[in-house]
DSSP file (Angstrom, degrees, kcal/mol; ACC not computed):
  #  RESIDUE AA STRUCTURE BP1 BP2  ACC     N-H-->O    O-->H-N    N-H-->O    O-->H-N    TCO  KAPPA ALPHA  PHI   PSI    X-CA   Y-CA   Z-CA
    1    1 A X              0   0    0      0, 0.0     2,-0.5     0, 0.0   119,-0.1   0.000 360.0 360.0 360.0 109.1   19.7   52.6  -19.5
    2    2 A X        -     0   0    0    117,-0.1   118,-0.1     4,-0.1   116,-0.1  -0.522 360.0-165.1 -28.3  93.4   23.0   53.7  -20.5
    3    3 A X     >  -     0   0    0     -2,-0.5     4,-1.9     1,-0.1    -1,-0.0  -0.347  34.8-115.7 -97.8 161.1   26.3   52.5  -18.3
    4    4 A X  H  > S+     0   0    0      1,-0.2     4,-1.5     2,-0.2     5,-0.2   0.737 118.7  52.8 -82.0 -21.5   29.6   53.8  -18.3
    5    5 A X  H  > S+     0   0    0      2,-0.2     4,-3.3     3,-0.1     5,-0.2   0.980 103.5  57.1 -63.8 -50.4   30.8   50.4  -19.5
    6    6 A X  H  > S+     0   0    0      2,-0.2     4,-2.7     3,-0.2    86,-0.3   0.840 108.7  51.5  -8.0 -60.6   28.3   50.5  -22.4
    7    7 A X  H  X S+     0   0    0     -4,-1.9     4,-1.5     2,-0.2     3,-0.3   0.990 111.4  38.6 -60.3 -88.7   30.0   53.6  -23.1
    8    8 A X  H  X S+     0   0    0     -4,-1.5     4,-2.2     1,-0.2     5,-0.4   0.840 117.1  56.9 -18.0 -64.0   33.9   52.5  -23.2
    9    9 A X  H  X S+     0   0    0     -4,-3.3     4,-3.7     1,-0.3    -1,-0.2   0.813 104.3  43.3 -64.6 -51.8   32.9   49.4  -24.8
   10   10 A X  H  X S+     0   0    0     -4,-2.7     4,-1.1    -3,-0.3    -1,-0.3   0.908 120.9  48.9 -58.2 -54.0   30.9   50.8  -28.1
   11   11 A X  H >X S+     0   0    0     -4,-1.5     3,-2.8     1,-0.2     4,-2.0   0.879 113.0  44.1 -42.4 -51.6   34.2   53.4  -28.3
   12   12 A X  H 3X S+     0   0    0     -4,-2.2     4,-2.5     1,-0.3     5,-0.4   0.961 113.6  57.3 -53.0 -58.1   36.7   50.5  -27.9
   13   13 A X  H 3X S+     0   0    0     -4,-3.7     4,-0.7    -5,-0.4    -1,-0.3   0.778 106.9  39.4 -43.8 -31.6   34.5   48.8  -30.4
   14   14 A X  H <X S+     0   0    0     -3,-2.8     4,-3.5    -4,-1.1     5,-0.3   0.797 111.6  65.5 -92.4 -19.3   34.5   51.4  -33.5
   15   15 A X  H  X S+     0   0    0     -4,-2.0     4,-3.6    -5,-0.2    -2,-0.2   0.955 105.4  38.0  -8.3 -82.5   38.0   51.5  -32.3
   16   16 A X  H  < S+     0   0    0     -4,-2.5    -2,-0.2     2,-0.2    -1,-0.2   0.539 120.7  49.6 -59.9 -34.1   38.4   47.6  -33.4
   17   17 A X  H >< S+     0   0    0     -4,-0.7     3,-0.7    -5,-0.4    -1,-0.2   0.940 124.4  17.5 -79.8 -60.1   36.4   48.1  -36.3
   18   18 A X  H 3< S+     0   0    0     -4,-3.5    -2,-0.2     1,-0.2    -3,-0.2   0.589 138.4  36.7 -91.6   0.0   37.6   51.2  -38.3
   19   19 A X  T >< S+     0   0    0     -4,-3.6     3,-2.8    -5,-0.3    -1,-0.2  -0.143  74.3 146.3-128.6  38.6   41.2   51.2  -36.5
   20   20 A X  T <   +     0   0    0     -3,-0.7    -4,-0.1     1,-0.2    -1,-0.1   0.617  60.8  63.0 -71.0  -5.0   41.9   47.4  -36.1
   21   21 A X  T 3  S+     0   0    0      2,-0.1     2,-0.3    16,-0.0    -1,-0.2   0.783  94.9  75.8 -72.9 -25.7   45.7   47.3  -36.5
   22   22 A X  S <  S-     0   0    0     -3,-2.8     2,-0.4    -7,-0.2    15,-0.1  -0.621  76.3-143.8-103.6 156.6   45.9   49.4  -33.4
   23   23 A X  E     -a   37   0A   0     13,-0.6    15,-2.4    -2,-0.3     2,-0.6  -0.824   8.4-134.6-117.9 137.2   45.3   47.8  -29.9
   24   24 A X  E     -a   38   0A   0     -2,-0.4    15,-0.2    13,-0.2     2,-0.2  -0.735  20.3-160.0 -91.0 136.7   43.6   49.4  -27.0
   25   25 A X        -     0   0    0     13,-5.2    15,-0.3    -2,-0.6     2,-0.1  -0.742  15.1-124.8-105.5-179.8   45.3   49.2  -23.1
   26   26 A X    >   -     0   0    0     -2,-0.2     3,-1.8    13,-0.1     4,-0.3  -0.282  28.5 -97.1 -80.7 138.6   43.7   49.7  -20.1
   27   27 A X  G >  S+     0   0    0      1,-0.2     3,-0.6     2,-0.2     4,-0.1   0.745 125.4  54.9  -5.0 -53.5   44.4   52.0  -17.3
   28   28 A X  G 3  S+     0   0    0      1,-0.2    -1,-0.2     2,-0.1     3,-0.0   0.195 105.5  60.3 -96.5  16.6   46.2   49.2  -15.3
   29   29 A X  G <  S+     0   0    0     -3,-1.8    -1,-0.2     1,-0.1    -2,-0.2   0.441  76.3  99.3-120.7   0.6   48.4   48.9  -18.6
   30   30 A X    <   +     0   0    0     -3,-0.6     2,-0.5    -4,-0.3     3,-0.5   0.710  66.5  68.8 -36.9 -34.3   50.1   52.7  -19.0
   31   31 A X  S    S+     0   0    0      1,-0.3    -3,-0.0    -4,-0.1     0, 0.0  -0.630 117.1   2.0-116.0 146.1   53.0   52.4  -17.7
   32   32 A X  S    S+     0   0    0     -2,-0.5     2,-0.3     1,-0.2    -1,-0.3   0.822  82.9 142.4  41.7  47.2   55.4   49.8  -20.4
   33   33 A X        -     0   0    0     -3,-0.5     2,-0.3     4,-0.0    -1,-0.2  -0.794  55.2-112.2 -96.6 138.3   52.7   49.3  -23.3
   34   34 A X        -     0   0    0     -2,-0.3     2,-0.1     2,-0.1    33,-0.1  -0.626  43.9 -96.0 -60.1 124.8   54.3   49.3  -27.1
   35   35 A X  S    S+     0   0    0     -2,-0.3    31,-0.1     1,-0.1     2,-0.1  -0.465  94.1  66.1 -61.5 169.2   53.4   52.2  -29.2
   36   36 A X  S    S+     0   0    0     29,-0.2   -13,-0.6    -2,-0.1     2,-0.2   0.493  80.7 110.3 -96.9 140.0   51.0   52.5  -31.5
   37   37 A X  E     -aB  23  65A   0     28,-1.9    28,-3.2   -15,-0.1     2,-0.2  -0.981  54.8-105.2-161.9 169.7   48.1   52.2  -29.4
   38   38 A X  E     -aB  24  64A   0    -15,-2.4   -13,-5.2    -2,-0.2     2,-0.4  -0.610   9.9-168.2-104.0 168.2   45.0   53.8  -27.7
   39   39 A X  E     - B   0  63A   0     24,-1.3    24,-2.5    -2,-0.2     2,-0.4  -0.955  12.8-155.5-141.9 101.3   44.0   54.8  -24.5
   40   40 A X  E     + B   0  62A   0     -2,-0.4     2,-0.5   -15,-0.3    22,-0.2  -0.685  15.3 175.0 -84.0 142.6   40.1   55.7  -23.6
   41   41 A X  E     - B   0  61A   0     20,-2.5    20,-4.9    -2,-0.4     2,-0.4  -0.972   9.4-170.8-153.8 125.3   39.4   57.8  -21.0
   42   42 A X  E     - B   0  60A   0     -2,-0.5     2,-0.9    18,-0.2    18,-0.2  -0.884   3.0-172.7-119.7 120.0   35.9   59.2  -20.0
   43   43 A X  E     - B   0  59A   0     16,-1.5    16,-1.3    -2,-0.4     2,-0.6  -0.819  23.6-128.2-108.0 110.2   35.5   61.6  -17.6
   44   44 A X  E     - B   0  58A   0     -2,-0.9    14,-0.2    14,-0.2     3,-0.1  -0.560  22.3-177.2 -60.7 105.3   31.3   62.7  -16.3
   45   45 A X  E     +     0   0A   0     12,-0.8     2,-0.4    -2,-0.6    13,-0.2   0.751  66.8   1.9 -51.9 -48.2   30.8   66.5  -16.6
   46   46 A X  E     - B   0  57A   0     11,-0.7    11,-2.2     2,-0.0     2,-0.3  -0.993  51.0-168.9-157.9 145.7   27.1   66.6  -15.1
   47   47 A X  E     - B   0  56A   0     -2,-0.4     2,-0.4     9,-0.2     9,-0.2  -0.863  20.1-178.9-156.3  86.3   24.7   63.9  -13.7
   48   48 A X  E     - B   0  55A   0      7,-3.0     7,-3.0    -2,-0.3     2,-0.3  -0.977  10.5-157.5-106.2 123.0   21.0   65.7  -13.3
   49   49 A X  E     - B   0  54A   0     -2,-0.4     5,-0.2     5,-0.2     2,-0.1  -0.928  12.0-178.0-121.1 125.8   18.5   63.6  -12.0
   50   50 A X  E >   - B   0  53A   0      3,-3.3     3,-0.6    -2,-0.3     4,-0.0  -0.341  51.6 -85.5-105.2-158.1   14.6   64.2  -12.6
   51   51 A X  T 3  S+     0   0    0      1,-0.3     2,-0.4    -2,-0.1    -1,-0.0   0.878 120.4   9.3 -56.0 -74.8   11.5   62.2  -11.2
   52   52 A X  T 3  S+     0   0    0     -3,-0.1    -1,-0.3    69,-0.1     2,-0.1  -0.469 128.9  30.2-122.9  46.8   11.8   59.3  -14.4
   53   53 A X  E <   -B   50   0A   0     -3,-0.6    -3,-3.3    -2,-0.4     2,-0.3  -0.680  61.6-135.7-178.5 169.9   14.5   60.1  -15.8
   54   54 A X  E     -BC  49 120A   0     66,-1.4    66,-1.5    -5,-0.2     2,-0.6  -0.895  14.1-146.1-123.8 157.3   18.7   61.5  -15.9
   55   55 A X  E     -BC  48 119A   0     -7,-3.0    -7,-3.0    -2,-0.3     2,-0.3  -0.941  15.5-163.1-137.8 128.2   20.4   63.5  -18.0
   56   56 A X  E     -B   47   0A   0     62,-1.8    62,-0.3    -2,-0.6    -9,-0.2  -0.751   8.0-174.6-101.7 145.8   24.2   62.6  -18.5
   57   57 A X  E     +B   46   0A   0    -11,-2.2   -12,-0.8    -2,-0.3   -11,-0.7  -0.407  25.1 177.7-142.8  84.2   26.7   65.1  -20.0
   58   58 A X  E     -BD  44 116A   0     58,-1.1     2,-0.7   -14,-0.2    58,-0.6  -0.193  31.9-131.7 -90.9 178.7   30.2   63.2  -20.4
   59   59 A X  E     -BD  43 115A   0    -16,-1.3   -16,-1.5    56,-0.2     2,-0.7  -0.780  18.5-177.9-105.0  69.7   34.0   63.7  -21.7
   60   60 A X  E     +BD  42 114A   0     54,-2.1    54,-0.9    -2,-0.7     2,-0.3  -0.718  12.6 174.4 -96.6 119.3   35.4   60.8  -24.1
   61   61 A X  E     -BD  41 113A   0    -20,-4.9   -20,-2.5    -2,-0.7     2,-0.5  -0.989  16.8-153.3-128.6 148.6   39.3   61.7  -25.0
   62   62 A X  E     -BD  40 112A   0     50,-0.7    50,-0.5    -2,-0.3     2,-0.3  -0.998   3.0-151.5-128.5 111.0   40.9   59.4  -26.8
   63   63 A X  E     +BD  39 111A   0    -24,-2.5   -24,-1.3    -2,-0.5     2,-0.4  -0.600  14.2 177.6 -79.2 128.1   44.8   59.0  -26.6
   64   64 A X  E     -BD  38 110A   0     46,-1.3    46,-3.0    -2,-0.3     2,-0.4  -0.831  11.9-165.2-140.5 130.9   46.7   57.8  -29.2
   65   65 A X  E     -B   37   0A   0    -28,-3.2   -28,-1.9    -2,-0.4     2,-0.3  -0.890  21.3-140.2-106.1 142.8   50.6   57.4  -29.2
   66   66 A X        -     0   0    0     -2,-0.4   -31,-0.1    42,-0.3   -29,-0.1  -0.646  12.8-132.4 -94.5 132.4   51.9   56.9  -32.6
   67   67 A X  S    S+     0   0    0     -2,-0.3   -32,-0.1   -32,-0.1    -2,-0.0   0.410 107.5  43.4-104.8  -5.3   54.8   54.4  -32.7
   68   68 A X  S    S-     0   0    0      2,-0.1     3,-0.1     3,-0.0   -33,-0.1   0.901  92.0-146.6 -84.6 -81.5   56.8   57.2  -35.1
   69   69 A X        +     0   0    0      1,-0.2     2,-0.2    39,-0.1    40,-0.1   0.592  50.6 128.7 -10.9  86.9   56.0   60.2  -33.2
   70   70 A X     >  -     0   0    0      1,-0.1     4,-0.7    38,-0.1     3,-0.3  -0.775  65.9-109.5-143.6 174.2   55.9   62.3  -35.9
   71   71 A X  H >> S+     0   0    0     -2,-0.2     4,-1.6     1,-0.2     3,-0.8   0.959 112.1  44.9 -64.4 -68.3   53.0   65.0  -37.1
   72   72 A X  H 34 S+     0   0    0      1,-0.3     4,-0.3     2,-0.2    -1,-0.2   0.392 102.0  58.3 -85.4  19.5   51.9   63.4  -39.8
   73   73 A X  H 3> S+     0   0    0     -3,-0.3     4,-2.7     2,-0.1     5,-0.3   0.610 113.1  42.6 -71.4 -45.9   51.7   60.3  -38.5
   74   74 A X  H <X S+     0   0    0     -3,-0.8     4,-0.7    -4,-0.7    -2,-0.2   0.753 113.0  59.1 -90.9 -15.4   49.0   61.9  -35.7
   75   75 A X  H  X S+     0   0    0     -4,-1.6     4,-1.8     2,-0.2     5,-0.2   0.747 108.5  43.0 -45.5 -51.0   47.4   64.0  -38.8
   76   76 A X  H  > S+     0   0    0     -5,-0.3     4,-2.6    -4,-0.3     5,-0.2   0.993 116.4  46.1 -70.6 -27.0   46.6   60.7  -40.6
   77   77 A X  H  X>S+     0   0    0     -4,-2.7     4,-2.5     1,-0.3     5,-0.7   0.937 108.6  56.0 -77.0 -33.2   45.3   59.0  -37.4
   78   78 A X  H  X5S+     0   0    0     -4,-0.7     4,-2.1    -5,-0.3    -1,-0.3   0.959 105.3  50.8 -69.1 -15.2   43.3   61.9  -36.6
   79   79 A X  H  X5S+     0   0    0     -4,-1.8     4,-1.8    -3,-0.2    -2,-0.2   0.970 109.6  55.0 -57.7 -59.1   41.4   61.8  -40.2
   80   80 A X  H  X5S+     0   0    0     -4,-2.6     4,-0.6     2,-0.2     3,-0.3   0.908 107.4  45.5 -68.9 -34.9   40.8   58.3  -39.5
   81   81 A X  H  X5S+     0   0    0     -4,-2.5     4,-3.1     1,-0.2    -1,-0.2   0.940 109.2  56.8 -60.0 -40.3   39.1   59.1  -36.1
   82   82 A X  H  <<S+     0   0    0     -4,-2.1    -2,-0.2    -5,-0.7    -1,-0.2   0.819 113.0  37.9 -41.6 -44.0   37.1   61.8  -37.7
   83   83 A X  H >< S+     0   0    0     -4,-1.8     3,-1.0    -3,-0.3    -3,-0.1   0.912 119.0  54.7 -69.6-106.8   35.6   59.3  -40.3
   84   84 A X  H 3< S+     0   0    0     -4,-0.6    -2,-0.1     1,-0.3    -3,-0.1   0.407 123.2  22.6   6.1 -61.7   35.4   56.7  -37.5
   85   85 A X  T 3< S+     0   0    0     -4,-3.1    -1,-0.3    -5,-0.2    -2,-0.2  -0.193  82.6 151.7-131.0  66.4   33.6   58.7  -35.2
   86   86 A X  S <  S-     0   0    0     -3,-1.0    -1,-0.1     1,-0.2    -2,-0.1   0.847  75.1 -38.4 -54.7 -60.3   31.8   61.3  -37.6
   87   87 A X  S    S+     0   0    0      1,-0.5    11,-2.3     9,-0.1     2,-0.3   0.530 119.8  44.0-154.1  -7.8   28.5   62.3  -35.8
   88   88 A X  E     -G   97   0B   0      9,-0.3    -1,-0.5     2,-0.0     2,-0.4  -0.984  53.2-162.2-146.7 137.8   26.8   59.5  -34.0
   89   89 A X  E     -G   96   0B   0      7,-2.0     7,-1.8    -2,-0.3     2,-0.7  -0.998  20.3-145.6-123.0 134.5   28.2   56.5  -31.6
   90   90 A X  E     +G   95   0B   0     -2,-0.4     2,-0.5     5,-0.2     5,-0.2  -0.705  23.8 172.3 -95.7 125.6   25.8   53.7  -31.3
   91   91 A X  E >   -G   94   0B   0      3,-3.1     3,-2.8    -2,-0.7     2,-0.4  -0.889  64.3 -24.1-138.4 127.8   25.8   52.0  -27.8
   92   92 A X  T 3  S-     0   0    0     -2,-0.5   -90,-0.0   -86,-0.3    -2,-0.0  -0.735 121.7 -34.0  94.4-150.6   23.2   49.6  -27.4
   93   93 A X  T 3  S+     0   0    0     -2,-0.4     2,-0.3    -3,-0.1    -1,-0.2   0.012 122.8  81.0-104.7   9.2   20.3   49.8  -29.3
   94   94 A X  E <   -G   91   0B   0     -3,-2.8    -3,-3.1    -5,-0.0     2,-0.4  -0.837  65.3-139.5-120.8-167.4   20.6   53.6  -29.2
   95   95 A X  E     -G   90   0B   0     -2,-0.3     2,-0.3    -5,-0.2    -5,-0.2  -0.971  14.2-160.5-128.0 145.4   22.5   56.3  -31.1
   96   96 A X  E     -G   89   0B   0     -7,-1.8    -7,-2.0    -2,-0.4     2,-0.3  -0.839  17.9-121.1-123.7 152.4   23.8   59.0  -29.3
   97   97 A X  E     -G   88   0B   0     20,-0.3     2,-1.0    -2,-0.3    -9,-0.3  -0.637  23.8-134.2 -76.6 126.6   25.0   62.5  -31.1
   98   98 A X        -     0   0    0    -11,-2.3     2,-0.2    -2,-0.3    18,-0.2  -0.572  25.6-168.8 -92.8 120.3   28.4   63.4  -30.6
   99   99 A X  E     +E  115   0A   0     16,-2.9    16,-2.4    -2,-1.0   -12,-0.0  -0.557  56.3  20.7-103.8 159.5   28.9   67.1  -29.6
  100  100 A X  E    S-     0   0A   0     -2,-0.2    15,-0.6    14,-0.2     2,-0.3   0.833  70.8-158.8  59.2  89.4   32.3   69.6  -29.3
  101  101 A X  E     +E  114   0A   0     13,-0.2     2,-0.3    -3,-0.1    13,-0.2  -0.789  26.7 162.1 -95.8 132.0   34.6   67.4  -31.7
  102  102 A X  E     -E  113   0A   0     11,-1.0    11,-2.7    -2,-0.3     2,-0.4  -0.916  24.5-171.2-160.0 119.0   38.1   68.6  -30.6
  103  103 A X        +     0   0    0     -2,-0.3     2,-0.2     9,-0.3     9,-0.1  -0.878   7.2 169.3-112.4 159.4   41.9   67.5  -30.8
  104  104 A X        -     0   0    0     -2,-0.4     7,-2.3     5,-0.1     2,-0.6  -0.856  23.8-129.8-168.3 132.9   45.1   68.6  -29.4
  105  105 A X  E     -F  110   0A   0     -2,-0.2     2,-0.4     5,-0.2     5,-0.2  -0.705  19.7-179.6 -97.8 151.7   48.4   67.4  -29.2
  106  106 A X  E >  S-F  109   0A   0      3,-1.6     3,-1.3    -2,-0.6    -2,-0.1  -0.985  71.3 -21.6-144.6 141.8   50.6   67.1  -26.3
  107  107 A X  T 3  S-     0   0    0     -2,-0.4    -1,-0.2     1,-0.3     0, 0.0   0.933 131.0 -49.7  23.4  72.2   54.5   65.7  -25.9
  108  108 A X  T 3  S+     0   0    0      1,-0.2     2,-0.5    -3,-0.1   -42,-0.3   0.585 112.7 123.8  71.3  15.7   53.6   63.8  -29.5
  109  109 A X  E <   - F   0 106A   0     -3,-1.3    -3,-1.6   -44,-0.1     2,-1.1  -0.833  56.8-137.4-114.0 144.0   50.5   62.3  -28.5
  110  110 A X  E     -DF  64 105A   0    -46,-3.0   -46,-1.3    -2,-0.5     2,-0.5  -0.625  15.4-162.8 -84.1 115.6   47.2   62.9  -30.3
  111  111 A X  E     -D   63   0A   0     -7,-2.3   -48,-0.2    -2,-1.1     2,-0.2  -0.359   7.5-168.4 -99.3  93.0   44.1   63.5  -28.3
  112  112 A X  E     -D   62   0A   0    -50,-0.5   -50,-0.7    -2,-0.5    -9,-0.3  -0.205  16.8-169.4 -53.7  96.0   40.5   63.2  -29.8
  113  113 A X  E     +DE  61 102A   0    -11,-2.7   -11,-1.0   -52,-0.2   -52,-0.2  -0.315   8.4 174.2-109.2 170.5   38.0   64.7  -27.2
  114  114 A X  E     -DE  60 101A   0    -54,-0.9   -54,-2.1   -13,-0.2     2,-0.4  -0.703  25.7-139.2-174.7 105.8   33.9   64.3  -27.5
  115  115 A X  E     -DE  59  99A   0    -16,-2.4   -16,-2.9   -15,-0.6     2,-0.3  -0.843  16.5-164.6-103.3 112.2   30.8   65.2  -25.3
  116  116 A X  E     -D   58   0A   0    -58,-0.6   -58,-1.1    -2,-0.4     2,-0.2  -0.902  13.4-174.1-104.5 141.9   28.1   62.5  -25.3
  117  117 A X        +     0   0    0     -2,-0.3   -20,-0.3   -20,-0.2     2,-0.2  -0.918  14.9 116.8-141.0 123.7   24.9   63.9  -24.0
  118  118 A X        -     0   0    0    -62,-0.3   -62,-1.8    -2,-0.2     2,-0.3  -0.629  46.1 -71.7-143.4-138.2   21.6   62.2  -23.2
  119  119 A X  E     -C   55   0A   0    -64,-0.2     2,-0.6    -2,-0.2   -64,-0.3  -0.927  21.3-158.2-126.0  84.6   18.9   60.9  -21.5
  120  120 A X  E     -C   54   0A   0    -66,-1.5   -66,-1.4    -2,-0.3     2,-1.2  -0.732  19.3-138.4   8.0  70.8   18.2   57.9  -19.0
  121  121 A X        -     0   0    0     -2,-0.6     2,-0.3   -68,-0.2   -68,-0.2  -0.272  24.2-170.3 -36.3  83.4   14.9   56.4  -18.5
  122  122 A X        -     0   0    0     -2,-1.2     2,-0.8    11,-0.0    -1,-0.0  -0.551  15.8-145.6 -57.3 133.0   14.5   55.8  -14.1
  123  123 A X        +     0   0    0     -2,-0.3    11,-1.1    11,-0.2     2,-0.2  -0.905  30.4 176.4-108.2 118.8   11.4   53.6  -13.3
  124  124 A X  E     -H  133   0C   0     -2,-0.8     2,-0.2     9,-0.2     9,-0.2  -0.546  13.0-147.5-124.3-171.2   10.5   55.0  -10.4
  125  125 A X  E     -H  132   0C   0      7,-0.6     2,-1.7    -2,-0.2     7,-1.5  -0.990  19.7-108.5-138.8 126.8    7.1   54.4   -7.8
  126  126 A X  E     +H  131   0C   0     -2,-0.2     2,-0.4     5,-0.2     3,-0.4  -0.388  34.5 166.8 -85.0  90.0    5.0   55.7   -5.7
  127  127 A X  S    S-     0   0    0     -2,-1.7     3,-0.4     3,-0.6    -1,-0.1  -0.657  70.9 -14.8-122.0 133.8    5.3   54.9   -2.3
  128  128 A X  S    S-     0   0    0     -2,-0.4    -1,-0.2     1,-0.2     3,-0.1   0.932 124.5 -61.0  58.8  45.9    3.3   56.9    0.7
  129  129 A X  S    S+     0   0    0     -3,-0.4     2,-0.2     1,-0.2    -1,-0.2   0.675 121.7 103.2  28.4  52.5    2.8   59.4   -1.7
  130  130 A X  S    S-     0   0    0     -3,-0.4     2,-0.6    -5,-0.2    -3,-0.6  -0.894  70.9-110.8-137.8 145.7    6.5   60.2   -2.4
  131  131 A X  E     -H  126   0C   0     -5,-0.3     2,-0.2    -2,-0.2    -5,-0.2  -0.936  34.0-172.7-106.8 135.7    8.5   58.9   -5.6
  132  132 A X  E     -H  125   0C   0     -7,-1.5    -7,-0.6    -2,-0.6    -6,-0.0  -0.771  33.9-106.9 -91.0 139.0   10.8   56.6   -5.4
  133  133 A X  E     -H  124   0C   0     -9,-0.2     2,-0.6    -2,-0.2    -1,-0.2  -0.274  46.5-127.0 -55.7 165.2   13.6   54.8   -7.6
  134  134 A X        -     0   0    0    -11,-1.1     2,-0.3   -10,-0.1   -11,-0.2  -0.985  33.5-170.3-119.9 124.6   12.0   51.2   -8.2
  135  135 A X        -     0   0    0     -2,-0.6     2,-0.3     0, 0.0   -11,-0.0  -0.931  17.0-143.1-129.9 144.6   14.8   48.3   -7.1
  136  136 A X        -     0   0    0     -2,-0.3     2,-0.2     2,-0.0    -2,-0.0  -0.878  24.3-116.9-114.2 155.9   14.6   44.9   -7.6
  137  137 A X        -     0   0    0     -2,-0.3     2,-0.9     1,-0.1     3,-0.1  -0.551  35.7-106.9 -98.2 171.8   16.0   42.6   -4.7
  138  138 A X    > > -     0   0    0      1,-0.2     3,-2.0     3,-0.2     5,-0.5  -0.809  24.2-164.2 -93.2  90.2   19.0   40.4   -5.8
  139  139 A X  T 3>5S+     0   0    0     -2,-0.9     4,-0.6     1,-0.3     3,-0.5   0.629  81.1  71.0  78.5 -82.5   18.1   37.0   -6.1
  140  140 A X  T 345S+     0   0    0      1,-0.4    -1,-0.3     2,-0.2    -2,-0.1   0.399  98.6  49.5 -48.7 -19.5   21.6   35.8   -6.0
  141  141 A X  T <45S-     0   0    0     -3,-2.0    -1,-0.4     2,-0.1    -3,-0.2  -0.632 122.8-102.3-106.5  71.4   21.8   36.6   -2.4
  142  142 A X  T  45 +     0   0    0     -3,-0.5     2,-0.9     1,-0.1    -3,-0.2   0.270  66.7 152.5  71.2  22.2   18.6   34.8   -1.4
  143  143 A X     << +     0   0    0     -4,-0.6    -4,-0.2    -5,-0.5    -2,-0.1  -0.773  16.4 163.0-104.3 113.5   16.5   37.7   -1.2
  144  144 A X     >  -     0   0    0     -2,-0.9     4,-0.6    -6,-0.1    -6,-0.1  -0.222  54.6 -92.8 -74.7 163.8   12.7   36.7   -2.0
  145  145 A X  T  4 S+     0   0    0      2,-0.1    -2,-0.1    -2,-0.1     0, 0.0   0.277 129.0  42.8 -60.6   0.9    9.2   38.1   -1.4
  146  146 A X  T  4 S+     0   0    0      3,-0.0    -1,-0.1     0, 0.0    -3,-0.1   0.708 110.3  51.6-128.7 -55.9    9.1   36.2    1.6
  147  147 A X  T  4 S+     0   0    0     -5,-0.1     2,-0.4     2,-0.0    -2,-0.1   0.596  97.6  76.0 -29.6 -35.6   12.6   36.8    3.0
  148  148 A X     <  -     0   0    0     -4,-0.6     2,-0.8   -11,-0.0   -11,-0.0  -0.864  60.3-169.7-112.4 147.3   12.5   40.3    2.9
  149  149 A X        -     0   0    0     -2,-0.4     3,-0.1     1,-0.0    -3,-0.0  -0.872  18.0-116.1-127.3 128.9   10.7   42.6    5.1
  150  150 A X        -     0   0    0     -2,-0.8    -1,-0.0     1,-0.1     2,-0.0  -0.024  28.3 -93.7 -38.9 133.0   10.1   45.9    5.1
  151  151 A X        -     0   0    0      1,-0.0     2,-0.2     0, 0.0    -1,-0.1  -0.392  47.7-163.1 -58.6 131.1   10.8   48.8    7.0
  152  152 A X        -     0   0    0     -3,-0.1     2,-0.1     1,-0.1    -1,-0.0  -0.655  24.3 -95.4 -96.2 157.3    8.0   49.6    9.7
  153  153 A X        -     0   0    0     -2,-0.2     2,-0.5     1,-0.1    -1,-0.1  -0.534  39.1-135.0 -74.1 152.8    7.1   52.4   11.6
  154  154 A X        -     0   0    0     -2,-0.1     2,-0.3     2,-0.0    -1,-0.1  -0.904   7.0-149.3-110.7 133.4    8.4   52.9   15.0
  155  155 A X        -     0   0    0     -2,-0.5     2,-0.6     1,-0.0    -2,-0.0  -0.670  16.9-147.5 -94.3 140.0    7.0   53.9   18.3
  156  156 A X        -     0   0    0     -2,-0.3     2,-0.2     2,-0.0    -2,-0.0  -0.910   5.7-142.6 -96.6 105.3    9.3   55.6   20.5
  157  157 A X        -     0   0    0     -2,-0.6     2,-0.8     2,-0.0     0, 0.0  -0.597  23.0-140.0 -55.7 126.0    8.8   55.0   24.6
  158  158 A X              0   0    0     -2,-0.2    -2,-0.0     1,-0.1    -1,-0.0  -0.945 360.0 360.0 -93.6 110.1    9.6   58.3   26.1
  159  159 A X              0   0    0     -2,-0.8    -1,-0.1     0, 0.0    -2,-0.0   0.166 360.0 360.0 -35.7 360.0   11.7   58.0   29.4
C-alpha cells in the first residue's frame, strides 16, 4: 500500500539524486530558508474506495526558488526536472506513471506540477455477511487475542 509519506519521500529522493546540490525544506521551514532550494507539496485530488481496493488521484508541485532569480536560471532547472522525473517515479517496490506534466512560473519561482494515479490493495473480510476493512490490533498498547473483546449484541429492556 502506498502512503503519502512514501510519496514525498521517493520525490525528495530523485530530488537528492539527480538535483543534489539543491536542498529540500519543509513546510515548517518557508519562512527565512536560503535560496536555491525546493519545496514539495502534494495536494489529494480524489480518494475512491472499492470493496479490495482504492484508487488515489494526487497533485505533486514542486517549488523551486533559484538563488539568481532569473529565466534562465528556472529554464535550466526545469530541463533538469524534466530528465529527473521523465515518465515514471518509483516509490517502493512499485512504479507509478506520471500524468499532466506542467510548469509555470510565478513572482520568479518555477513550479513543476504532476498527477500520480493508482491503485491500493485493502484486505478486507467478511464479517456477518458484510465486508469489512481487516485491522490488526496494536500490540504496542497491549492489545492481545485475549485482552480484546468484541462487540456483542444488545438487548434492550423496554420501560
Amino acid at each position: 500500500m502506498i502512503g503519502f509519506v512514501d510519496i514525498k519521500k521517493s520525490v525528495i529522493d530523485v530530488l537528492k539524486e539527480k538535483v543534489s546540490t539543491i536542498r529540500t525544506v519543509a513546510n515548517e521551514e518557508l519562512s527565512g530558508f536560503k535560496p536555491p532550494a525546493f519545496f514539495v507539496q502534494m495536494l489529494p485530488i480524489g480518494d475512491t474506495s472499492s470493496i479490495d481496493y482504492e484508487e488515489k488521484l494526487m497533485s505533486i508541485n514542486i517549488h523551486y526558488f533559484s538563488e539568481e532569480k532569473t529565466d534562465l536560471a528556472n529554464l535550466k532547472m526545469l530541463d533538469q526536472l524534466n530528465t529527473a522525473f521523465f515518465n515514471v517515479l518509483q516509490i517502493g517496490a512499485r512504479v507509478i506513471t506520471l500524468k499532466s506534466k506542467r510548469h509555470q512560473l510565478i513572482d520568479n519561482v518555477l513550479q513543476f506540477k504532476f498527477e500520480l494515479e493508482f491503485l491500493n490493495d485493502v484486505d478486507v473480510v467478511e464479517v456477518n455477511d458484510e465486508w469489512v476493512m481487516s485491522t490488526e490490533p496494536d500490540h504496542s498498547l497491549g492489545y492481545t487475542e485475549e485482552t480484546v473483546e468484541l462487540m456483542q449484541e444488545l438487548e434492550l429492556k423496554e420501560e
